[in-house]
MITOR-258109 format. One record per residue (C-alpha): residue in one letter; y, x, z; residue number from 0. Coordinates in Angstrom, 3 decimals. Example, Ala and Ser with C-alpha at 12.3 -4.5 7.8 and 13.67 -1.06 7.14 Angstrom:
2
<rec resn="A" yy="-4.500" xx="12.300" zz="7.800" resi="0"/>
<rec resn="S" yy="-1.060" xx="13.670" zz="7.140" resi="1"/>
//
This chain:
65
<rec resn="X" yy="0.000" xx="0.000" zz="0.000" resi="0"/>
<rec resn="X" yy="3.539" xx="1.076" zz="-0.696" resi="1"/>
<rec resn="X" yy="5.747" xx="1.394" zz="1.708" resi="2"/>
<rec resn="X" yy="9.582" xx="2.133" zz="1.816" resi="3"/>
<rec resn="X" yy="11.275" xx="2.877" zz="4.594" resi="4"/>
<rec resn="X" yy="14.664" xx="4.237" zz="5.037" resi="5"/>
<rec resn="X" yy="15.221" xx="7.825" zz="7.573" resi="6"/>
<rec resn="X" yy="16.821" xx="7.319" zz="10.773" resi="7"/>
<rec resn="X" yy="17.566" xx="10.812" zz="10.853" resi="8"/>
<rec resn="X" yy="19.276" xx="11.112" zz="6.996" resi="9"/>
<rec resn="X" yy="19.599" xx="7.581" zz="5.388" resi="10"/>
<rec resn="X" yy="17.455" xx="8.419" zz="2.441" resi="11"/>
<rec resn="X" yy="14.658" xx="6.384" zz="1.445" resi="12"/>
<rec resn="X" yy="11.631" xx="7.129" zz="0.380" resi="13"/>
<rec resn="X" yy="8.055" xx="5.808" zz="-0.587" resi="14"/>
<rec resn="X" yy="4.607" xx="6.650" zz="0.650" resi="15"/>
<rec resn="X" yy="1.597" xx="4.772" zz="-0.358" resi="16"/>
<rec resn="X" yy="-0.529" xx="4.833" zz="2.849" resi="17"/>
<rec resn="X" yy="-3.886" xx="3.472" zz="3.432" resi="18"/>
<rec resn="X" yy="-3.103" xx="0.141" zz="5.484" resi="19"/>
<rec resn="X" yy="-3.217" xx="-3.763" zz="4.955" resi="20"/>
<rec resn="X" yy="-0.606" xx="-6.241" zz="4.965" resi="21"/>
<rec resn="X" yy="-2.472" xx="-7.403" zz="8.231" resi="22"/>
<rec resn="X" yy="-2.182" xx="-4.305" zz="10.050" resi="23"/>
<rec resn="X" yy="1.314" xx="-4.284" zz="9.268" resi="24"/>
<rec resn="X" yy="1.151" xx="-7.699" zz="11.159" resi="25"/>
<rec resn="X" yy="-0.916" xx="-6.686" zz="14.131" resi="26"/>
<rec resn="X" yy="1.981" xx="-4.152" zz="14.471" resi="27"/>
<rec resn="X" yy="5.073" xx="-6.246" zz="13.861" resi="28"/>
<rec resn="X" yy="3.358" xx="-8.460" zz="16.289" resi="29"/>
<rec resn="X" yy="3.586" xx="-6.014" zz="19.026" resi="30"/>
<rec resn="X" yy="0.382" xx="-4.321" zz="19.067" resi="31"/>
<rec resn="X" yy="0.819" xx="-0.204" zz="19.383" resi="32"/>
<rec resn="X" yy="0.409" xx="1.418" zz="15.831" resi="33"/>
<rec resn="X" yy="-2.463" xx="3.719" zz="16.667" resi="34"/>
<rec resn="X" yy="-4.561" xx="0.305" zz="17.167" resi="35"/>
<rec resn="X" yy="-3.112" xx="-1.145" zz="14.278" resi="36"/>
<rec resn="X" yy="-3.171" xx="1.425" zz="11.714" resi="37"/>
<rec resn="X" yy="-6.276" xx="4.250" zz="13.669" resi="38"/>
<rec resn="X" yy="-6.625" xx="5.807" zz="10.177" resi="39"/>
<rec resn="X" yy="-3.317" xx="6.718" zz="9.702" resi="40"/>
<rec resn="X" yy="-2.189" xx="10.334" zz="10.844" resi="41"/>
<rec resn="X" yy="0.825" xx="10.937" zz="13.069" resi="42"/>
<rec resn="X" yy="3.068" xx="11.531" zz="10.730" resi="43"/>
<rec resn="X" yy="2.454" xx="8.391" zz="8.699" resi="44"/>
<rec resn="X" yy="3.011" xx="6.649" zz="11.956" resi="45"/>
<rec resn="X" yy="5.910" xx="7.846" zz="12.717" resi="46"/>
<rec resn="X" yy="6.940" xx="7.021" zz="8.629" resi="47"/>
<rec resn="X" yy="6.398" xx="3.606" zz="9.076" resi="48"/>
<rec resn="X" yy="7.960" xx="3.361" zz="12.116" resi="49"/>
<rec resn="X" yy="11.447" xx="5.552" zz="11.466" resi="50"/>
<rec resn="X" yy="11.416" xx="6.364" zz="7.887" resi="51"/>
<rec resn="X" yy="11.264" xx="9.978" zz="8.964" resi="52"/>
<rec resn="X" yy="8.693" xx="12.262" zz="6.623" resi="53"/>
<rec resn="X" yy="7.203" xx="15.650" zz="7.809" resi="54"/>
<rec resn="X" yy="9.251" xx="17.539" zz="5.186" resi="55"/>
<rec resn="X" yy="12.152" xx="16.294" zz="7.156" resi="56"/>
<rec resn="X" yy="11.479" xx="17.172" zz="10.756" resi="57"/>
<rec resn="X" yy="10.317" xx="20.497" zz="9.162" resi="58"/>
<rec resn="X" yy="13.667" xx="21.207" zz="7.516" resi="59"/>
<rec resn="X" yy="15.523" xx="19.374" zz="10.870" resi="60"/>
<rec resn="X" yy="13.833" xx="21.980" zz="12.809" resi="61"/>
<rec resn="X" yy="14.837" xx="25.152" zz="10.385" resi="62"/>
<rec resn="X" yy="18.435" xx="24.254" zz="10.922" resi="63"/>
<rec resn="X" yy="18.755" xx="25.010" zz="14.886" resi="64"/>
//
């Protein structure tokens, strides 16, 4: 499924097609925690859906300090 999200951090938005349902989206939205929801996903496509925020971008976030 694609999902777009825009990045709390930067404001840019950006795809990723992760390997979820429309359902688990729901379980989510409906206040279940994500790693129940979505247990196949990795971390950082967690934290995608849930901020917009990619690896690449807490990678270059942390290069800057």
């Amino acid at each position: 499924m694609i999902i777009t999200k825009k990045s709390i951090l930067s404001g840019e938005v950006r795809s990723l097609d992760l390997n979820i349902t429309q359902g688990q989206i729901d379980l989510w939205e409906g206040g279940m925690v994500i790693q129940k929801a979505m247990p196949k996903l990795s971390v950082d496509e967690r934290e995608f859906i849930m901020t917009g925020i990619t690896s690449e971008e807490w990678d270059e976030k942390r290069d800057i300090k």
